[in-house]
LOLUMKE-868524 format. One record per residue (C-alpha): x, y, z. Coordinates in pm, whole numbers, plus 50000, padded with zeros to 5 digits. Layout:
BEGIN
[pt [X,Y,Z]]
...
***
This chain:
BEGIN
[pt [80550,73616,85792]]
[pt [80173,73575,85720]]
[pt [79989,73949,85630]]
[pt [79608,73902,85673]]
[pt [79377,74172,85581]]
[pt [79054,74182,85698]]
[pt [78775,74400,85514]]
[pt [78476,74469,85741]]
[pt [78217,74715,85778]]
[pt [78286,74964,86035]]
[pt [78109,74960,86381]]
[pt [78292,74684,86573]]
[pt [78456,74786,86896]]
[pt [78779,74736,87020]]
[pt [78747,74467,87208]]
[pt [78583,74256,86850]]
[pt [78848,74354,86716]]
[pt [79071,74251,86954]]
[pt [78911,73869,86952]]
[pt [78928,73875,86544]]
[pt [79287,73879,86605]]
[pt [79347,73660,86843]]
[pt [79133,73453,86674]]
[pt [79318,73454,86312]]
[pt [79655,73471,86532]]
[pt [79498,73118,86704]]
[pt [79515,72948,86375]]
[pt [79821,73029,86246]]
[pt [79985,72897,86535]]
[pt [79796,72578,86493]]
[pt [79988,72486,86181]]
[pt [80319,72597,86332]]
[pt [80334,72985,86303]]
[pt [80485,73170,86576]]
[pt [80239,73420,86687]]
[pt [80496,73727,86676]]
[pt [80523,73648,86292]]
[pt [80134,73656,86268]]
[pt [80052,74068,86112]]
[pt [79677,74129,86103]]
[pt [79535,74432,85914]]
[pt [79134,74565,86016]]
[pt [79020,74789,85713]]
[pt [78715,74933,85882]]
[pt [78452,75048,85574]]
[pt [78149,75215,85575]]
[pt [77888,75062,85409]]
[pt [77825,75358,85189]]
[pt [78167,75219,85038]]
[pt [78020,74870,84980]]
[pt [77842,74726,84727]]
[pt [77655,74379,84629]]
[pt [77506,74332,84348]]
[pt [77574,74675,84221]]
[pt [77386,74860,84523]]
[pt [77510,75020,84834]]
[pt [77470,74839,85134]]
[pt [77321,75161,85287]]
[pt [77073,75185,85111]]
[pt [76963,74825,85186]]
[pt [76684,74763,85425]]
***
């Protein structure tokens, strides 16, 4: 049973959500996965919890 965890910034809506998954879900069953064995995790974080190259991504403009 595949786990996948995604890490995105919030602000997606369900339905983008919804197509991630069925989109990650898509290619495990290319290489023989059933889907119902497919578990998807969406870690929505804000970007005040985010980082690169050691600033927060809201304070980038």
């Amino acid at each position: 049973m595949p786990v996948v965890i995604v890490e995105m910034w919030e602000g997606r809506t369900i339905d983008q959500k919804k197509k991630i998954a069925e989109g990650i879900t898509a290619a495990f069953v290319k290489v023989g996965t059933p889907a119902e064995a497919v578990h998807i995790i969406l870690k929505d974080n804000p970007k005040h919890n985010w980082a690169v190259a050691g600033k927060l991504v809201s304070e980038e403009k």
